[in-house]
Backbone as a ProteinNet text record, in pm:
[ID]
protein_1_A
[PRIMARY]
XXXXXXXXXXXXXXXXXXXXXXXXXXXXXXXXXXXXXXXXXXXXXXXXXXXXXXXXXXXXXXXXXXXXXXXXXXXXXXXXXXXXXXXXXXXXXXXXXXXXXXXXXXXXXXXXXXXXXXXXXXXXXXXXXXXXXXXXXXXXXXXXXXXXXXXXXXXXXXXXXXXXXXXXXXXXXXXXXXXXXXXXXXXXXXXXXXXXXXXXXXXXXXXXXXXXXXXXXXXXXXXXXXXXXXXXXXXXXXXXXXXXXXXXXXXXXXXXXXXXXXXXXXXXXXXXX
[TERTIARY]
2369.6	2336.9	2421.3	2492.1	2608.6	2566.4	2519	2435.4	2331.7	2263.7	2114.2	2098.9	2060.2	1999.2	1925.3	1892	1762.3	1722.6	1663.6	1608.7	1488.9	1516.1	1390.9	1348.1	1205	1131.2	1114.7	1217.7	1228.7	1040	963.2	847.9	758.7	778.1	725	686.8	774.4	768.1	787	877.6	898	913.1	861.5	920.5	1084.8	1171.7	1308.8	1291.9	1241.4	1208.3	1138.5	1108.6	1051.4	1155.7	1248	1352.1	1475.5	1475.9	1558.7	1517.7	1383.1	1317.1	1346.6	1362	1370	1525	1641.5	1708.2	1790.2	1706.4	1723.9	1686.8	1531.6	1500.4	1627.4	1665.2	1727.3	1860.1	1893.9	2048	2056.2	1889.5	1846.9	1826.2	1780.9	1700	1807.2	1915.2	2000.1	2161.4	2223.9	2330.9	2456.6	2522.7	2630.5	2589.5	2515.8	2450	2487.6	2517.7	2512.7	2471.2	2421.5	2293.4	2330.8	2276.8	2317.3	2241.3	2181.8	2103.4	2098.8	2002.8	1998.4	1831.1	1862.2	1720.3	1708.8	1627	1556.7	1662.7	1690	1779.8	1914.8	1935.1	2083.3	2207.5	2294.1	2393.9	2350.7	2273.6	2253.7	2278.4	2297.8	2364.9	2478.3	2579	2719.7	2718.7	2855.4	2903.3	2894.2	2883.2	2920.6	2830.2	2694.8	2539.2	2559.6	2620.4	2635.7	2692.7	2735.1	2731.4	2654.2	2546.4	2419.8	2307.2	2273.8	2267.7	2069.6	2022.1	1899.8	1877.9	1806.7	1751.5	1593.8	1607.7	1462.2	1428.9	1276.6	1192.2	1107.5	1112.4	1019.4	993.1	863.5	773	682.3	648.5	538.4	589.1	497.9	495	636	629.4	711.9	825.5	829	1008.8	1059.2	932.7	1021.1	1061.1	962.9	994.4	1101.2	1136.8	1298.1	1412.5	1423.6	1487.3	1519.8	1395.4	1393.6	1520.6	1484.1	1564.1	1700.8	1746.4	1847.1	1935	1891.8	1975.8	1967.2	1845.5	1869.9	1961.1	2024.1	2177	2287.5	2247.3	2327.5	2264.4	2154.3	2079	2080.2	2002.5	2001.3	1801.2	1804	1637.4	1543.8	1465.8	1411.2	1300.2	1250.8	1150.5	1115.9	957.1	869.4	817.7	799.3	738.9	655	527.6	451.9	394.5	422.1	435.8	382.9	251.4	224.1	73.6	-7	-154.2	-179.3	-167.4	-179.4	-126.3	19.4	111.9	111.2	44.9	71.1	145.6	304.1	394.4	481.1	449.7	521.7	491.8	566.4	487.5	444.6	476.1	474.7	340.5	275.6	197.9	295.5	314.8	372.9	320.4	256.4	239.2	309.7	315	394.1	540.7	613	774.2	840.1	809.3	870.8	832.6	740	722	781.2	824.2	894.5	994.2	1057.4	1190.7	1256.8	1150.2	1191.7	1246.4	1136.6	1143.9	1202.6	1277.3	1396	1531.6	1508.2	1629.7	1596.7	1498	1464.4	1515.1	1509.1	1477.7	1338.6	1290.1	1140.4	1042.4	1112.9	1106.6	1160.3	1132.8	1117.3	1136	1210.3	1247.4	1171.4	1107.8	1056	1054.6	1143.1	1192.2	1089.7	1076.9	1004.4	1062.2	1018.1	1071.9	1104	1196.1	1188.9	1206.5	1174.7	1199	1309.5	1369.8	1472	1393.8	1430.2	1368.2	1502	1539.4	1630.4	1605.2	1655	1636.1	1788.2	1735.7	1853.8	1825.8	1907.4	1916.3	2012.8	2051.1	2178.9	2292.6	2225.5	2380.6	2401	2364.8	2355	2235.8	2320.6	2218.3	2180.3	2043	2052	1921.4	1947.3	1885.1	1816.2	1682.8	1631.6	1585.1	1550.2	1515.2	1327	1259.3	1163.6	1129.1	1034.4	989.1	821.5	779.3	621.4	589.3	587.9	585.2	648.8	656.8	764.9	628.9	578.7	481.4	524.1	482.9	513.2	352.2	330.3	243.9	261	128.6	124.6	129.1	206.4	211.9	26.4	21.3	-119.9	-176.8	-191.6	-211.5	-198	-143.2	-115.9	-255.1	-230.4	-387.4	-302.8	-433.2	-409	-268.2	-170.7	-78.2	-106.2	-3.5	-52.6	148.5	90.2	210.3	188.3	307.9	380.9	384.2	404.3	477.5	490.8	663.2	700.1	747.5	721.9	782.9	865.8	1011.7	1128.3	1182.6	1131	1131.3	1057.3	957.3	838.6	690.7	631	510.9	454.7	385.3	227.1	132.9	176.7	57.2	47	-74	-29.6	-199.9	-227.8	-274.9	-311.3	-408.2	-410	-454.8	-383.7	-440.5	-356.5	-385.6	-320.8	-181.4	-138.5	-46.4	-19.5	78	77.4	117.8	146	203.2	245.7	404.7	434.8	489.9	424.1	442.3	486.1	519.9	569.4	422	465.8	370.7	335.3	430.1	400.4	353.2	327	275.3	137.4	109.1	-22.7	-154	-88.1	-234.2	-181.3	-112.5	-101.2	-143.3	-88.9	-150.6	-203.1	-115.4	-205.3	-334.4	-338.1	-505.9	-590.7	-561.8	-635.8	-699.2	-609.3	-604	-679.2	-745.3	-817.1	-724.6	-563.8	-530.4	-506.5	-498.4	-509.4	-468.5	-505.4	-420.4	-340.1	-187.6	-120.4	-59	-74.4	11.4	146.3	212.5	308.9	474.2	496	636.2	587.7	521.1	483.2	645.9	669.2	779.4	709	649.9	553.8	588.5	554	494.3	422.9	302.5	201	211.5	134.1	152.3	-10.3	-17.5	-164.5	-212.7	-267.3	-323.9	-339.6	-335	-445.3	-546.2	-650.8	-756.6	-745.8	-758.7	-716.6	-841.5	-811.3	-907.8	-984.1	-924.4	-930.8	-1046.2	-1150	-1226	-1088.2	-1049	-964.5	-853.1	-800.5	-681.7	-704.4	-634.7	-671.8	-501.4	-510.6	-406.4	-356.2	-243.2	-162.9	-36.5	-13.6	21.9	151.9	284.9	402.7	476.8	582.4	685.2	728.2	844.6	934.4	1047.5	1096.6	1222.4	1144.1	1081.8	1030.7	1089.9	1159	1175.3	1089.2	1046.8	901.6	981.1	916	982.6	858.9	850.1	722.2	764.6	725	752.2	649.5	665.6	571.3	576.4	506.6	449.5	356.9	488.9	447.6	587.3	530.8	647.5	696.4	539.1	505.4	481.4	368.3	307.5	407.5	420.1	508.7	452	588.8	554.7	665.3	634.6	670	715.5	826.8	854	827.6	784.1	738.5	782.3	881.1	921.6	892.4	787.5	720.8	651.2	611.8	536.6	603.3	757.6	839.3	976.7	1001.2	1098.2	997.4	1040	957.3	1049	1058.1	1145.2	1111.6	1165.3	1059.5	1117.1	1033.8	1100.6	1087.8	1118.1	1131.4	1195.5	1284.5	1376.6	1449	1345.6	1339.6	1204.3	1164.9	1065.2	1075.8	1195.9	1181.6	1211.2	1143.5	1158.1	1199.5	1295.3	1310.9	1246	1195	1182.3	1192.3	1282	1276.2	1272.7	1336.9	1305.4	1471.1	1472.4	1570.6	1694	1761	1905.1	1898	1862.5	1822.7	1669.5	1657.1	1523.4	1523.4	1399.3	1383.6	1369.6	1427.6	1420.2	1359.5	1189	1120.7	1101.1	1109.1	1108.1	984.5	951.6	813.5	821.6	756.9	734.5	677.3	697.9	612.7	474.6	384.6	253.5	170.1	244.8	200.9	78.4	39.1	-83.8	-84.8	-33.2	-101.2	-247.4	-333.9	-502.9	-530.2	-486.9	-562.8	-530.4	-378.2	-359	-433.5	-432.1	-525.1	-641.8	-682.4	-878.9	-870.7	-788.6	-824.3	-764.3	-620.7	-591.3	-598.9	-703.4	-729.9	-915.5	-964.2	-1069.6	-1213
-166.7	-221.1	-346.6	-334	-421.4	-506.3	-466.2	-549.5	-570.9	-657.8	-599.4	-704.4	-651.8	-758	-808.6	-922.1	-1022.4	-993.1	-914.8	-938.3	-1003.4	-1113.4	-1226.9	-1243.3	-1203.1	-1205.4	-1360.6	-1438.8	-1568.1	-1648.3	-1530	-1580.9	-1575.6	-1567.9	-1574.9	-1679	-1810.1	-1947.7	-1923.9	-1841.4	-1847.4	-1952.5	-2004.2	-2170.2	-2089	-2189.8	-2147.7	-2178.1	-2235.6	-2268.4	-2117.2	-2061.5	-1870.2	-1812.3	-1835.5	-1771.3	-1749.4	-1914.9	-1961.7	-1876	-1910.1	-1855.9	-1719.1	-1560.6	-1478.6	-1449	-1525.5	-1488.5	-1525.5	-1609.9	-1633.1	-1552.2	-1538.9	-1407.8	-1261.7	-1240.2	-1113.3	-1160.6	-1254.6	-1281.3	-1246.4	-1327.8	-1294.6	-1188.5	-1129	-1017.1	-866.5	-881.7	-754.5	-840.6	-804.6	-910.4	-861.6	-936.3	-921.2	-880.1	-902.1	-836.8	-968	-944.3	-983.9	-1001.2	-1136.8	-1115.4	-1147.4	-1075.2	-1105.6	-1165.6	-1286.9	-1284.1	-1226.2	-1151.2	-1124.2	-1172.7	-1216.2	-1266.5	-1199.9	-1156.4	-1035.5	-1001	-876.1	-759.4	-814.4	-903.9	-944	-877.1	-829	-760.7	-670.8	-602.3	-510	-386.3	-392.7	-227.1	-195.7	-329.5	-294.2	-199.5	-123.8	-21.7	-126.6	-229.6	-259.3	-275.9	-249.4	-265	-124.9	-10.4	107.3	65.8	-68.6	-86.1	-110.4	-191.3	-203.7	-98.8	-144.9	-34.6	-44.8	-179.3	-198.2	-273.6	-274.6	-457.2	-490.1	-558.2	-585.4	-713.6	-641.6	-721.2	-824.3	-936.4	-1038.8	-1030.2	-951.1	-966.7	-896.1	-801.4	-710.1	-569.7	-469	-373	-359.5	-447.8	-474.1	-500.2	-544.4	-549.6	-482.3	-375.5	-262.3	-144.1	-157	-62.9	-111	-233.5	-286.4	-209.1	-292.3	-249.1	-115.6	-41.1	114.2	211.4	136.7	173.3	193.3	44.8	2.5	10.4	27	123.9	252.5	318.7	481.4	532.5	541.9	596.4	576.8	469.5	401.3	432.6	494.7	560.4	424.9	343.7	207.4	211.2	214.1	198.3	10.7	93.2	-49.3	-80.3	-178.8	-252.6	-363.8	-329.1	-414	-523.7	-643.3	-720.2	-819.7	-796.6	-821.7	-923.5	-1000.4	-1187.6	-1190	-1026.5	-1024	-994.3	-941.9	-912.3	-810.3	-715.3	-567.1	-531.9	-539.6	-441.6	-327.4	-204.5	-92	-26.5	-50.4	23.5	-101	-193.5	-274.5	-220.7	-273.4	-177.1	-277.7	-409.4	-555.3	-634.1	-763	-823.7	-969.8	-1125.2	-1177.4	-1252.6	-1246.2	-1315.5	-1210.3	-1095.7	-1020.3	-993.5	-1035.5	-1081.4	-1012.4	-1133.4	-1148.5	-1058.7	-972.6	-814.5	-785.5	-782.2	-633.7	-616.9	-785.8	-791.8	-744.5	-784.4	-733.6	-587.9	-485.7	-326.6	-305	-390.7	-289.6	-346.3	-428.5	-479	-366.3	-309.1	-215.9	-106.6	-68.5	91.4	130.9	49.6	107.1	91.7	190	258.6	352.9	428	574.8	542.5	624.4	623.2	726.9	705	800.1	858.1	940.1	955.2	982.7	931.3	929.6	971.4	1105.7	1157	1054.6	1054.8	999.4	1064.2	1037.1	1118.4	1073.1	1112	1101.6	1129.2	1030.7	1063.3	1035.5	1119.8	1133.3	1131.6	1041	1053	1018	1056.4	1068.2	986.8	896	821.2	766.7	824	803.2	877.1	986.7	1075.6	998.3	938.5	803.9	847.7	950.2	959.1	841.3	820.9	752.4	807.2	727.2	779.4	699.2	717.5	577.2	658.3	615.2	645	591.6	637.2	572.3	638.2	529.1	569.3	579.4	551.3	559.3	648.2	618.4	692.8	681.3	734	770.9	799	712.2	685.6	730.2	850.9	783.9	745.4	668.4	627.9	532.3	574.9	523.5	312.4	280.8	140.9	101.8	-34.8	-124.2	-57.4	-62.2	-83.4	80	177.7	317.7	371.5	506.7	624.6	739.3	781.3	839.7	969.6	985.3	1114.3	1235.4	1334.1	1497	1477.6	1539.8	1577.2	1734.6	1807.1	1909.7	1924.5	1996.7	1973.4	2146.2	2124.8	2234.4	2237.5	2331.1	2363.2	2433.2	2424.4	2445.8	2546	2503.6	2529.9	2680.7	2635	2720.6	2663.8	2683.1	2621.6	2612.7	2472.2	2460	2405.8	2334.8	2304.9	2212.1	2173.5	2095.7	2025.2	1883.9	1831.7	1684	1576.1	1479.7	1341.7	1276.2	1167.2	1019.2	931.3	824.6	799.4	911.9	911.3	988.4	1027.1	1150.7	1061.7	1063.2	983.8	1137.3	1113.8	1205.8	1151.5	1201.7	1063.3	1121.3	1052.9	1107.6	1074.1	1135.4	1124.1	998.8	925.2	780.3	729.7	742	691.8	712.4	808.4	902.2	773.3	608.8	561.3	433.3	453.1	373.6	429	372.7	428.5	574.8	702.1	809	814.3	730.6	734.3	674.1	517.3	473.7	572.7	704.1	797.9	899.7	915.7	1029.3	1085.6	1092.8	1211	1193.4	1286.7	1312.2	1215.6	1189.2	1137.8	1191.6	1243.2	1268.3	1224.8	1309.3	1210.2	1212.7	1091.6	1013	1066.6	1141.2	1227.1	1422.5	1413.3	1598.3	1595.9	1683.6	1711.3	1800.3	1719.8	1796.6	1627.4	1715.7	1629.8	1624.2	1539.3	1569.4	1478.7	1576	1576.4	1522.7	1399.1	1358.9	1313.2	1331.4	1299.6	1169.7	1073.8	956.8	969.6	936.5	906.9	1052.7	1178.9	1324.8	1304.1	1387.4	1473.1	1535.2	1637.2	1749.2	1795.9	1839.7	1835.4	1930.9	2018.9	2141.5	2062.6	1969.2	1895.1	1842.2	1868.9	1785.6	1773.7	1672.1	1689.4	1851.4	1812.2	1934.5	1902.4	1954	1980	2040	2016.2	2114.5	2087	2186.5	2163.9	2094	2053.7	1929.7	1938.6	2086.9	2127.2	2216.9	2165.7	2103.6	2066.6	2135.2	2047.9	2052.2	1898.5	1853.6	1776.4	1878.8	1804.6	1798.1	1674	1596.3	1587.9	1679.5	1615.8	1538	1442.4	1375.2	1336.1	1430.7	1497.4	1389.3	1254.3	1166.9	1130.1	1059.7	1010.9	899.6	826.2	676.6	601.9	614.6	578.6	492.9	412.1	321.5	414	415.8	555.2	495.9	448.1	367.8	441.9	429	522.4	380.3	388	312.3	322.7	286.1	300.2	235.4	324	217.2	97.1	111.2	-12.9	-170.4	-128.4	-221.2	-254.2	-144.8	-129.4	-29.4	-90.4	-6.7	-15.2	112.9	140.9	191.8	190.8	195.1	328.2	444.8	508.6	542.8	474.7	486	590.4	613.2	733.1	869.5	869.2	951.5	1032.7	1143.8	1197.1	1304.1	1342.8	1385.5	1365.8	1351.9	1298	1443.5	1389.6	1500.3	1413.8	1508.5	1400.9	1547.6	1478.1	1553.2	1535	1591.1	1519.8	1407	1275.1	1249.9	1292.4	1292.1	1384.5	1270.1	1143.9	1096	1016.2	1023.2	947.5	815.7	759.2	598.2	638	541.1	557.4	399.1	437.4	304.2	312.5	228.7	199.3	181.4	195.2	222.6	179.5	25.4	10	164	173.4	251.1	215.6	282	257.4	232.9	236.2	218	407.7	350.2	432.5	457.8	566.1	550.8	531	627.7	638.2	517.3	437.8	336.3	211.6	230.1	147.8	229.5	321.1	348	323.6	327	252.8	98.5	43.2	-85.9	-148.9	-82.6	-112.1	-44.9	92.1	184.9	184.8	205.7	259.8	148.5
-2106.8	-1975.8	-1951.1	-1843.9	-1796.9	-1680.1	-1613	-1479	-1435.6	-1413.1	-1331.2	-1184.9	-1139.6	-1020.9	-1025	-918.5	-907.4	-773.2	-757.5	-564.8	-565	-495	-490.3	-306.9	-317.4	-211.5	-173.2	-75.2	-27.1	35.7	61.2	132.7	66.6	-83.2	-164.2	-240	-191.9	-270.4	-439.5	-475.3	-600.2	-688.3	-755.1	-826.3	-876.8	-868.5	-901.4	-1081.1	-1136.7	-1305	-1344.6	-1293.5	-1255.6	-1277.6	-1197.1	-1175.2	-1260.4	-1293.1	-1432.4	-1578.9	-1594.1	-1736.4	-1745.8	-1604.8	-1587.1	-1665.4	-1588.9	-1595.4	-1777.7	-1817.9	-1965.9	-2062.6	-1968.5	-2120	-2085.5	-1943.4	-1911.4	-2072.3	-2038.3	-2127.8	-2263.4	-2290.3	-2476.9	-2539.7	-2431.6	-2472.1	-2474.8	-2350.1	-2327.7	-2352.4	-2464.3	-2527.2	-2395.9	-2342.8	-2257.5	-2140.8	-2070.3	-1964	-1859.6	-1713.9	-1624.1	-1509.1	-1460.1	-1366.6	-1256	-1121.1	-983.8	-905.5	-880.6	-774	-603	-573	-448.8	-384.1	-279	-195.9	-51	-22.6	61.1	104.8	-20.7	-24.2	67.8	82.4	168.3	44.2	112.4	48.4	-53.2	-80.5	-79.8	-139.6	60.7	46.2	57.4	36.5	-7.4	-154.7	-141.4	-232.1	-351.9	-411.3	-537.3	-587.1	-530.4	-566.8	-696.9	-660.9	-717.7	-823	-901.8	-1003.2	-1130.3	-1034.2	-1110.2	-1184.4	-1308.8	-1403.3	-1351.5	-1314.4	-1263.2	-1158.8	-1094.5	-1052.8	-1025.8	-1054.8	-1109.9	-941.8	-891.5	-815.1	-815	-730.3	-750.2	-601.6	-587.6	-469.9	-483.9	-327.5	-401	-306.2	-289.3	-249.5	-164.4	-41.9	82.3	47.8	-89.5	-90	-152.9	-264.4	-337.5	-189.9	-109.2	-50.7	68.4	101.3	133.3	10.9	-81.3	-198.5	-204.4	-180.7	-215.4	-98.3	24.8	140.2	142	88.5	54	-35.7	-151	-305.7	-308.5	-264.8	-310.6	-304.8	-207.6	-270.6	-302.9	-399.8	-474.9	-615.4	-644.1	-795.7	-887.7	-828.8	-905	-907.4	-1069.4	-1094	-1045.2	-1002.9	-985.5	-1057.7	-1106.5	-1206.4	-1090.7	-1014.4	-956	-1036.5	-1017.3	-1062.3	-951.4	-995	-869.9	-860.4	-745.2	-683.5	-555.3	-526.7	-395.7	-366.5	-382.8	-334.1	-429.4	-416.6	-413.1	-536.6	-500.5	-623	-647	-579.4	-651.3	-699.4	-621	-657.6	-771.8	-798.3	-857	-1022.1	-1149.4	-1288.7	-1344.4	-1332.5	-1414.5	-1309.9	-1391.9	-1304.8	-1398.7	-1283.3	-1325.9	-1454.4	-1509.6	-1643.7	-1734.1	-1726.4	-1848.3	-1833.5	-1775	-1750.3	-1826.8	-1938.6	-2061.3	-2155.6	-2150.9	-2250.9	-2172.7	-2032.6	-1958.3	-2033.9	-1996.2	-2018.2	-2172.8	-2283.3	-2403.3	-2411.6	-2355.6	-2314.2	-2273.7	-2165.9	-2125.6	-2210.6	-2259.4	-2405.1	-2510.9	-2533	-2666.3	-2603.5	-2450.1	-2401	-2406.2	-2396.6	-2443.2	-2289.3	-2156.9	-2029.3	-2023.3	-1900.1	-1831	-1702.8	-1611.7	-1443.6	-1405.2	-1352	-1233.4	-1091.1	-1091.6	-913.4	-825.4	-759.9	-597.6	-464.4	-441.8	-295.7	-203.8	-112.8	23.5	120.1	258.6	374	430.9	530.6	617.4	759.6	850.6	1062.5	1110.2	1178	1265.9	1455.6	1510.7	1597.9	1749.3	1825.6	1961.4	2046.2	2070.2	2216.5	2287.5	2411.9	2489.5	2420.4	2356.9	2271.1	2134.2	2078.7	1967.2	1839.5	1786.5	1625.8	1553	1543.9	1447.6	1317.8	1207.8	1083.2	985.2	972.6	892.1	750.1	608.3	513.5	493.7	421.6	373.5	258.3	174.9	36.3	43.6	205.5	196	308.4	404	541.1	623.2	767.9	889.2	974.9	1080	1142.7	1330.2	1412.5	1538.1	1600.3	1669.3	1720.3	1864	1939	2094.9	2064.8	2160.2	2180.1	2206.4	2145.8	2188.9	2279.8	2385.4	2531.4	2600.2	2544.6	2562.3	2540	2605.9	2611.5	2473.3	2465.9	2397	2418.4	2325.9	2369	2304	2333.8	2296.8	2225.4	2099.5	1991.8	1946.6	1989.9	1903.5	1815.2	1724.1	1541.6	1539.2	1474.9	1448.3	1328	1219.3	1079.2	1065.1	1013.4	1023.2	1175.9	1277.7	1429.1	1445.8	1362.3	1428.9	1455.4	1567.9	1639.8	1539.3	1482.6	1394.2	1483.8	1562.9	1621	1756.4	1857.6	1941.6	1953.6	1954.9	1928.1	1968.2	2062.4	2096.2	2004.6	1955.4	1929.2	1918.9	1823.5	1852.5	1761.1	1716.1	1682.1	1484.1	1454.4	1294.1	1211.1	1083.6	994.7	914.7	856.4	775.9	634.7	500.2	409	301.2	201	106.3	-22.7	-145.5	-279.9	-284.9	-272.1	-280.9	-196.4	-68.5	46.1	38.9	-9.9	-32.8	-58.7	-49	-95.8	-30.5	67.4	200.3	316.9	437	593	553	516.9	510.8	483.7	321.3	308.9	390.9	442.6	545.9	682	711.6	814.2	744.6	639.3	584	494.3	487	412.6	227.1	175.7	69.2	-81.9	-157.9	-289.2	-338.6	-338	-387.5	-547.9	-637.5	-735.4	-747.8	-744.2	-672.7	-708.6	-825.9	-867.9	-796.7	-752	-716.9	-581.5	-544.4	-472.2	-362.4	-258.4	-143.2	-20.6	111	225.8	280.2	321.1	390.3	542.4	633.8	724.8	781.2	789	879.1	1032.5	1094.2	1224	1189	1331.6	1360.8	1416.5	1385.8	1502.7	1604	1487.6	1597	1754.3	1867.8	1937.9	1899.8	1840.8	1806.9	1674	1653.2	1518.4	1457.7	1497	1370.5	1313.1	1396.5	1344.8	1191.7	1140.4	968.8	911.7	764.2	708.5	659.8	643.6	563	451.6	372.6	276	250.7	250.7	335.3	195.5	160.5	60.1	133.8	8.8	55.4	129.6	152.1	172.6	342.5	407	561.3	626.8	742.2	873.3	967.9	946.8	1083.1	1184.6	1313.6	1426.3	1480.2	1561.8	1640.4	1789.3	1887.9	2000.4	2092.2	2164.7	2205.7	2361.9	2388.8	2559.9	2623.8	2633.9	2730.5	2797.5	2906.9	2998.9	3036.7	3047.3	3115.2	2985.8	2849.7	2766.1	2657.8	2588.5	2487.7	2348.9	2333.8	2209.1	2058.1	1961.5	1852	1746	1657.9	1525.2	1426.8	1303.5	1222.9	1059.3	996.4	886.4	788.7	691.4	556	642.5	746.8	862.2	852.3	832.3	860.3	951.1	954.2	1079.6	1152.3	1333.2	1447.6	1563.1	1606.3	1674.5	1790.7	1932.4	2057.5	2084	2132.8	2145.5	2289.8	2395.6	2553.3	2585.1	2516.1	2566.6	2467.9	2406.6	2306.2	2264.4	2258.9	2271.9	2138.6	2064.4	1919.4	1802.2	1680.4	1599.8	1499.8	1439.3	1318.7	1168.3	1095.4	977.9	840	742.4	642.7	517.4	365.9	290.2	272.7	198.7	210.4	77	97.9	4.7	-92.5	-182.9	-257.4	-311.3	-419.2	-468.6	-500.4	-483.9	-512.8	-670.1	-774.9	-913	-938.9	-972.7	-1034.4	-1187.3	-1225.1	-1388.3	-1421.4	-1508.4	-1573.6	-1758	-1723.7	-1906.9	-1988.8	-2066.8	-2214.6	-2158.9	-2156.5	-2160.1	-2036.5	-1917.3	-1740.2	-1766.4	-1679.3	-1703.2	-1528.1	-1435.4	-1325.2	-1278.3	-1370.5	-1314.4	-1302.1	-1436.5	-1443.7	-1297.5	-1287.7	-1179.5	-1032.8	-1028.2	-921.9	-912.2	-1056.6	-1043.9	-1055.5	-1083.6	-1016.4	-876.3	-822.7	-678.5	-573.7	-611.8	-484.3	-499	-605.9	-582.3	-603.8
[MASK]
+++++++++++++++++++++++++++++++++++++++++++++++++++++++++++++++++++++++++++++++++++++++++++++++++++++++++++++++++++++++++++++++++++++++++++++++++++++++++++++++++++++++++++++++++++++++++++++++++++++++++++++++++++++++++++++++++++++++++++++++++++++++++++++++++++++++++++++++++

């Protein structure tokens, strides 16, 4: 191991003596190794990131899933270390650093790929294309009535349906917004998409369950109404003049690192249940 990164979550108030101690044990622990600092993911997603053999997170959820956006296809593993509320997707809590850091000087981790989706969308003749590692959200603006959405599976009718808007998510998403919306626990490496309602009309409307190799198209049969695309519920995008969403799986995986001994259940029984 020749490189690793530092992506440091700036709104985090990191003490920089944190930061220092980090990057000492990285030196001791992995002999010749070189460290990069990066702070909320700025540069990035330049090509020379594709050098890096890791990079390791200091925030929480919100910036692996920045991070995640931003390297996947560049096949750079990431190691969460969590400096935020929650943490689920992070593998470290910050008092154990310094065991991480030993483990990944021994090898003593595992990568685990995590689906992502791809949404494609059109406006003014102007493709554009966003990635996510949790969900791909469209939903009615504040102040909007309820709308009526389409959904077609690889361009055949599934269904048509009123409510406040679908979420289409990946394994990993499975214990974000989806679950808040009723849908399912997924465990988080399976290679599937699920497809959930908001707040349906409809009693028959329910989640569903789709391979991964799905093309979901959403059309959304309004005219007047403020109608929103929502990525990992961090980029939101208006969609005034755009009414279809493509969403599929995306052509690379988020690769998170995982000490020896991460236990998912267990992290689910203490940050979900």
């Amino acid at each position: 191991m020749k490189n690793i990164g530092l992506n440091i979550n700036s709104s985090k108030f990191i003490d920089e003596n944190i930061i220092e101690n980090i990057i000492n044990k990285i030196t001791q622990s992995i002999k010749g190794v070189e460290v990069k600092i990066y702070r909320d993911s700025i540069d990035l997603d330049r090509i020379k990131s594709k050098e890096l053999d890791m990079i390791i997170v200091l925030g929480g959820d919100g910036t692996i899933l920045r991070t995640a956006r931003t390297v996947a296809r560049f096949e750079v593993p990431i190691l969460g270390i969590n400096m935020g509320h929650l943490g689920f997707l992070t593998a470290v809590e910050i008092l154990e650093i310094e065991k991480a850091i030993e483990n990944i000087g021994k090898g003593s981790y595992t990568i685990e790929d995590r689906m992502m989706l791809q949404c494609e969308i059109n406006i003014d003749g102007n493709t554009k294309l966003y990635n996510s590692l949790n969900d791909i959200v469209v939903s009615k603006g504040t102040l909007s009535r309820i709308l009526n959405y389409e959904i077609y599976i690889n361009d055949k009718f599934y269904t048509s349906f009123n409510s406040d808007g679908v979420i289409i998510s990946t394994p990993t998403g499975s214990t974000a917004y989806a679950l808040s919306a009723g849908g399912p626990i997924v465990y988080p490496t399976l290679d599937v998409i699920s497809l959930i309602p908001i707040c349906p009309h409809s009693m028959h409307m329910r989640s569903i369950i789709l391979e991964s190799s799905s093309k979901i198209s959403i059309i959304v049969n309004s005219k007047n109404e403020q109608v929103f695309l929502t990525i990992d519920g961090q980029e939101a995008i208006d969609l005034e003049k755009c009414r279809r969403i493509e969403v599929k799986k995306y052509s690379f995986k988020c690769k998170l690192v995982r000490i020896n001994g991460y236990n998912y259940f267990e992290v689910l029984r203490k940050k979900i249940f």
